[in-house]
C-alpha positions in Angstrom: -74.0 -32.3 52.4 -74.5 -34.1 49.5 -74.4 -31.1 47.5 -71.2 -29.6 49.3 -69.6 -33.6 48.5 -70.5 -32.7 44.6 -69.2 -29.2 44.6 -66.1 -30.4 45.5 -66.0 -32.9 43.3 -66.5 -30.8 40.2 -64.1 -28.8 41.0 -61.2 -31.7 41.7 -62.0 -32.4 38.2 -61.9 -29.2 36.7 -58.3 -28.6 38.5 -57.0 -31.8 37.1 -58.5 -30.5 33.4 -57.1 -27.5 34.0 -53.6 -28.7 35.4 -53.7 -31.6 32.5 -54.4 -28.8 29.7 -51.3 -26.8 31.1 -48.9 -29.9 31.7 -50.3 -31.1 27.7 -48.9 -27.2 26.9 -46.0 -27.0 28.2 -45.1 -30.9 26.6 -46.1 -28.8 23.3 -44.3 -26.1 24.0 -40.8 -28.4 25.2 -41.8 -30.5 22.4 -41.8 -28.1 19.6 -38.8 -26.2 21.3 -36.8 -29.6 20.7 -37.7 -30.2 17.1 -36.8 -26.9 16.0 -33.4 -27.1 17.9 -32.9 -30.3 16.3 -33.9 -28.8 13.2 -31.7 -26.1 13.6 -28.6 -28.7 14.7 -29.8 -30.8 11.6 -29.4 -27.6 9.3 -26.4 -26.2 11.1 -25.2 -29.6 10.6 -25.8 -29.5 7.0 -24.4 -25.8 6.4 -20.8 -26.8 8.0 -20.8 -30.1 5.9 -21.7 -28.0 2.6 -19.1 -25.6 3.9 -16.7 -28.5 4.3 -17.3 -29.6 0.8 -17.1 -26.2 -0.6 -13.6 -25.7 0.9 -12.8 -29.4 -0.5 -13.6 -28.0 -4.0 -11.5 -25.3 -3.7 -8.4 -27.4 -2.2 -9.2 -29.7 -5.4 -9.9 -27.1 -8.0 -6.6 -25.1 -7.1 -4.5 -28.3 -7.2 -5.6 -28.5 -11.1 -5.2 -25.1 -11.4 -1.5 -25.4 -10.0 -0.8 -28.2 -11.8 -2.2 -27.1 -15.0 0.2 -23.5 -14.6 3.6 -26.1 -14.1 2.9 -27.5 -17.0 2.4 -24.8 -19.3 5.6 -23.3 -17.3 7.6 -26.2 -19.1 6.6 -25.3 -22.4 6.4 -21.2 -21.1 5.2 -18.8 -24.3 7.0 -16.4 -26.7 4.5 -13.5 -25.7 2.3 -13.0 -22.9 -0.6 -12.7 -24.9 0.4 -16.5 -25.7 0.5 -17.4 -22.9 -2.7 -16.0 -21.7 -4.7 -17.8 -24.4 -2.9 -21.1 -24.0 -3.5 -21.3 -20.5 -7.2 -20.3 -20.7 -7.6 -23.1 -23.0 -5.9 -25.8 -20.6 -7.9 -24.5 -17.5 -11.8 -25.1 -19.2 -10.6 -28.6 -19.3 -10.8 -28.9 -15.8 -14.1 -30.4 -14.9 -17.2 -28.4 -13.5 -18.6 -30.5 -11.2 -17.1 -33.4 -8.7 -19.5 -35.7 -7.2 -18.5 -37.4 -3.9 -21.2 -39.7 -3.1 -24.5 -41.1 -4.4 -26.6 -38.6 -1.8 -26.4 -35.8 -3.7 -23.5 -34.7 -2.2 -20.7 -32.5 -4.9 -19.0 -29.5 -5.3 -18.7 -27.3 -8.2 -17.6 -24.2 -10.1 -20.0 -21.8 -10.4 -19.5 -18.3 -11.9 -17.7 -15.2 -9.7 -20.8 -13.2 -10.2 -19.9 -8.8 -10.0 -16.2 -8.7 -11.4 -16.3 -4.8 -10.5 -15.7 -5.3 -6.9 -12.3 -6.8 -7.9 -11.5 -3.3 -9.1 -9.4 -4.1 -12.6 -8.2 -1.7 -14.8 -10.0 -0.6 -18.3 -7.2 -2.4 -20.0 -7.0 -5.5 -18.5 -8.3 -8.4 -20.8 -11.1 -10.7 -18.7 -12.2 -14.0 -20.1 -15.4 -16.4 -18.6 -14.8 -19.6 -19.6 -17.3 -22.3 -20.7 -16.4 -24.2 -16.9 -17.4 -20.7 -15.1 -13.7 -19.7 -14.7 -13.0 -16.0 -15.2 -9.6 -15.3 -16.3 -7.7 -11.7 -16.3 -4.8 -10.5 -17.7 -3.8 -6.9 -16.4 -0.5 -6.2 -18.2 -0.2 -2.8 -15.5 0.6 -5.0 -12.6 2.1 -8.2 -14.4 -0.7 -10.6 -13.2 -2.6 -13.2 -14.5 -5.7 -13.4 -12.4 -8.0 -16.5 -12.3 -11.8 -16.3 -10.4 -14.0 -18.5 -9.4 -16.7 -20.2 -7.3 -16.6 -23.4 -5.1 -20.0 -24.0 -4.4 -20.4 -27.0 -1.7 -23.9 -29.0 -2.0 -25.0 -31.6 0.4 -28.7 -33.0 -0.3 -30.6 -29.3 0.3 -28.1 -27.3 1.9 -25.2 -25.6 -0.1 -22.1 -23.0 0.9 -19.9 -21.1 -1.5 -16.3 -19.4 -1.1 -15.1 -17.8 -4.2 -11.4 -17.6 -5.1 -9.3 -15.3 -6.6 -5.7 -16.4 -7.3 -3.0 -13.7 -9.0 -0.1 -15.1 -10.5 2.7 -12.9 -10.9 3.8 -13.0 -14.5 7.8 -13.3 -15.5 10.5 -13.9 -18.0 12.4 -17.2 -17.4 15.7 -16.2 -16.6 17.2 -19.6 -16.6 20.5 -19.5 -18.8 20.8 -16.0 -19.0 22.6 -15.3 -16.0 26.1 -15.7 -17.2 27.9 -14.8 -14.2 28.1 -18.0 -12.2 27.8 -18.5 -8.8 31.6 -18.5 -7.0 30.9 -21.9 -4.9 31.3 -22.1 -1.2 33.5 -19.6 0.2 34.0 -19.2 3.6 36.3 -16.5 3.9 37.4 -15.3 0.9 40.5 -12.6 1.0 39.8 -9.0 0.8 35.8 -9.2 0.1 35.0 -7.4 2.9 37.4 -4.7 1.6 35.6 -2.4 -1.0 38.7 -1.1 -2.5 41.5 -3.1 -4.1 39.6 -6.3 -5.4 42.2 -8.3 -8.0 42.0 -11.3 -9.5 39.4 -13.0 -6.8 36.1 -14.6 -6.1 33.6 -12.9 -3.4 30.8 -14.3 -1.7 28.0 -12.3 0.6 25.7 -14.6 1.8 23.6 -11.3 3.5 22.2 -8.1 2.6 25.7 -6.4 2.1 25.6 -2.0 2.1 28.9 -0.3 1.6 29.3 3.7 2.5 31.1 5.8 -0.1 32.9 4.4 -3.1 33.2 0.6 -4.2 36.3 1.5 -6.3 38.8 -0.2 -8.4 37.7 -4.2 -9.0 39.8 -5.6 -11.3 39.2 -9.0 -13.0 37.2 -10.1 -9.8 33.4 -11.6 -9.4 31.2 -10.4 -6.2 28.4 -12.2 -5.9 25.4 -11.1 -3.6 23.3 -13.6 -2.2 20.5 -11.0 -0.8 20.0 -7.2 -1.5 23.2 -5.1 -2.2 23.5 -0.7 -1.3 26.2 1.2 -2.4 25.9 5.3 -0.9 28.5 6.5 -3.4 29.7 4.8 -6.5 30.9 1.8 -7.8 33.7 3.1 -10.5 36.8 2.0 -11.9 36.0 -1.9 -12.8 38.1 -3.5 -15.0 36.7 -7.1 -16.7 34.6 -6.7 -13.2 31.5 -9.4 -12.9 28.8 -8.1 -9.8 25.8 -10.4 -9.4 23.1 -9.3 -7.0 20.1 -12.2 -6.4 18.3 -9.2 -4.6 17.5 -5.3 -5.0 20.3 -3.5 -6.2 20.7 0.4 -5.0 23.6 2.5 -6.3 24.3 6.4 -6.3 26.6 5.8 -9.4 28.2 3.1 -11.6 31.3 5.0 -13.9 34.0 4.0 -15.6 32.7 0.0 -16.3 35.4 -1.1 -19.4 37.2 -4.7 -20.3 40.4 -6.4 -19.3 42.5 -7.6 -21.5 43.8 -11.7 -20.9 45.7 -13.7 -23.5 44.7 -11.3 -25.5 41.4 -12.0 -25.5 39.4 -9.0 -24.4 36.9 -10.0 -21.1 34.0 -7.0 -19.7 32.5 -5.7 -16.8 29.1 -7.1 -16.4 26.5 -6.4 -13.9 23.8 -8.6 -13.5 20.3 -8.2 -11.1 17.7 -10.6 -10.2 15.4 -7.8 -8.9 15.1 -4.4 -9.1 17.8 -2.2 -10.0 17.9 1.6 -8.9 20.8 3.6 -10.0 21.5 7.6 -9.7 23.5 7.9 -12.6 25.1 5.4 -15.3 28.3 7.1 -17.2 31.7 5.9 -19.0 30.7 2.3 -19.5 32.7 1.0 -22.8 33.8 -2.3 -24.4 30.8 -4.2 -24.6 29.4 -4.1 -21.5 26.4 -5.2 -20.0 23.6 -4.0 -17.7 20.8 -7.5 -16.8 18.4 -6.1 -14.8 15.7 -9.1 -13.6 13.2 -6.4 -12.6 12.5 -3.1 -12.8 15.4 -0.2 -13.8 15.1 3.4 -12.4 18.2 5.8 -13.3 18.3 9.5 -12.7 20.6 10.0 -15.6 22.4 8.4 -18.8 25.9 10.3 -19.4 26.8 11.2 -22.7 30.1 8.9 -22.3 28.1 6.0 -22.3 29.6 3.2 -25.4 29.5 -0.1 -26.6 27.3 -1.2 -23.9 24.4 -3.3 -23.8 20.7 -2.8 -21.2 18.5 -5.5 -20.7 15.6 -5.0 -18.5 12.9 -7.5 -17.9 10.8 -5.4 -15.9 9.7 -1.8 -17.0 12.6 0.5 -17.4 12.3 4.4 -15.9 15.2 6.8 -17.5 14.4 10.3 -16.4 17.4 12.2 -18.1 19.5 11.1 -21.0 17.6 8.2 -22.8 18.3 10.0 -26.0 22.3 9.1 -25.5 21.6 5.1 -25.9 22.1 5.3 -29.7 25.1 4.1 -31.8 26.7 1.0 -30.5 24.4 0.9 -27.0 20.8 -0.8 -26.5 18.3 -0.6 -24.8 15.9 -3.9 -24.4 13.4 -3.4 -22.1 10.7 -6.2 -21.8 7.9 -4.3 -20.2 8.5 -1.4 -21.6 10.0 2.0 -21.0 8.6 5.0 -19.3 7.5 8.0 -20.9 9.2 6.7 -24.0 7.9 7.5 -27.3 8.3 4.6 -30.3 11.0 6.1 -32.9 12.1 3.4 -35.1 15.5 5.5 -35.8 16.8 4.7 -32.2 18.2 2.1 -30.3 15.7 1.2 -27.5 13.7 -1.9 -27.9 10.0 -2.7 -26.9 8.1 -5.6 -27.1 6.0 -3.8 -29.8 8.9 -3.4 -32.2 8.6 -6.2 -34.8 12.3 -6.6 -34.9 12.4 -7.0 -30.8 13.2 -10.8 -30.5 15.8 -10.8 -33.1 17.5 -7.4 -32.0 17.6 -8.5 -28.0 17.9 -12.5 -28.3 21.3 -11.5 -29.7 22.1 -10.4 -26.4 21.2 -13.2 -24.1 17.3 -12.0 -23.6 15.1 -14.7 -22.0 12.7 -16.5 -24.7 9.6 -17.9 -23.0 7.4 -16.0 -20.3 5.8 -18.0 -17.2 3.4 -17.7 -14.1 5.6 -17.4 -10.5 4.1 -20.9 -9.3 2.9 -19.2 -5.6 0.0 -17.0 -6.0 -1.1 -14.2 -4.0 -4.9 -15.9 -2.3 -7.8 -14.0 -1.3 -10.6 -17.1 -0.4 -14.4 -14.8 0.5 -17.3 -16.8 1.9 -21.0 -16.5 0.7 
């Protein structure tokens, strides 16, 4: 009996080893479970701050970068080139690091690492600054291009975003325009009309497009808020002023000559904020002018083209008839023309002609280039 009493007492104790060892396990096991989830909270924790502070430096380092661009806007260069090594030397003043507590807590600029996967051309110029900006300047698309890391660091945890910013680059315009803008007119007579204009002032505060001809305006401004299509032609304009703030798309313009007031003798202008794409440019006399704020593409330049002045900010495109701009017409075209072949006998200006500034500032050319403040943003996390 006494033996049975014992038996059963060893093995009491051994269950409550054995249920102790597994209850002790499966506190280990809970226990352990816990700490790594709280490690894992702690370090997801720590990744979003670093992320938070990584996206702060980037807020802070494109406000400098903004601001830095409106300044040198102000001032603008003569070149692009200029500009390009003026504003390189303003941005590697901007600071590379930005503490933002004792704790080891800051973001900074750190390099862009693989510029290949950005895919610039051969000729684009790329600059790394001493502050781990890189800097681009890819004359093909008219950007300046500025790269760089925002790398967020909280104690032992750190997140970066890189940024790549493309500013559009441009000629200021401002006071080169010389068509004014007709004030506010609600409805002014005959604008809607495209035959006939006399002697008025037209407004279009919308994209305007007029089937067939636009014929026979006469000592009249119309001035196009937004975009402005013509099917046919525009012909017959007598001391005519057309201002487009938008795309302009013609078949034709023919027949652009002066009026004569007081004896004083007053042309046809056409001026265009953006891009300008006419069939065929003919018959255009007595100093008259062509502004194109954009691009130019024309089909054809007539041979009765006189006394008539092109300037073109953007790249001009002439497929037929570029030889006939010679005598008393120019060409001054600020990116360039296409397919054109330098010959210092003619009288189509590029930036690479050394008498280019004097030849085109005669005729109202813009003098200073400068960055479109809003760039295109492409923000990648790492």
């Amino acid at each position: 009996m006494k033996k049975h009493l014992t038996n059963e007492k060893g093995m009491a104790l051994l269950t409550v080893i054995l249920m102790f060892t597994l209850f002790t396990a499966i506190g280990l096991m809970i226990f352990t479970s816990i700490l790594n989830n709280m490690k894992q909270i702690n370090k997801t924790e720590g990744n979003i701050q670093s992320t938070d502070i990584a996206e702060m430096g980037a807020i802070y380092f494109k406000t400098k970068i903004n601001d830095t661009i409106a300044l040198q806007n102000n001032a603008g260069a003569e070149t692009i080139n200029d500009y390009f090594t003026t504003i390189n030397n303003q941005l590697n003043v901007i600071e590379t690091k930005k503490p933002i507590s004792k704790d080891d807590v800051y973001f900074e600029i750190k390099t862009i690492g693989d510029i290949s996967k950005y895919s610039l051309p051969p000729t684009a110029t790329i600059k790394l600054l001493p502050n781990n900006m890189t800097t681009y300047l890819n004359k093909d698309a008219r950007i300046i291009g500025i790269l760089l890391n925002s790398k967020g660091i909280k104690k032992n945890e750190t997140r970066s975003l890189s940024i790549h910013l493309k500013y559009l680059y441009k000629l200021d315009t401002n006071g080169n325009y010389a068509i004014a803008h007709p004030g506010s007119i609600t409805s002014p007579i005959k604008c809607g009309d495209p035959s006939q204009i006399s002697g008025i002032q037209c407004l279009y505060t919308t994209p305007q497009s007029f089937e067939g001809d636009l014929q026979n305006i006469k000592d009249s401004t119309l001035y196009f808020e937004d975009d402005f299509n013509v099917s046919g032609t525009i012909v017959n304009v007598q001391g005519g002023k057309i201002h487009v703030e938008g795309d302009f798309v013609a078949s034709e313009i023919n027949n652009f000559q002066d009026i004569t007031e007081d004896k004083v003798s007053v042309p046809s202008e056409l001026e265009v904020e953006g891009d300008a794409q006419i069939g065929i440019i003919n018959n255009t006399f007595n100093d008259f002018k062509l502004f194109v704020g954009g691009d130019l593409t024309v089909n054809q330049i007539g041979n009765s083209v006189r006394d008539s002045t092109f300037i073109v900010l953007g790249t001009a495109t002439i497929k037929s008839g570029l030889e006939n701009i010679n005598g008393d017409c120019k060409l001054c075209a600020y990116n360039g023309v296409t397919g054109y072949v330098n010959d210092p006998t003619d009288k189509i200006y590029v930036p690479e002609d050394p008498d280019f500034n004097t030849q085109c500032s005669l005729y109202g050319g813009p003098t200073k280039y400068i960055l479109q403040t809003t760039p295109d943003e492409m923000v990648e996390y790492h």
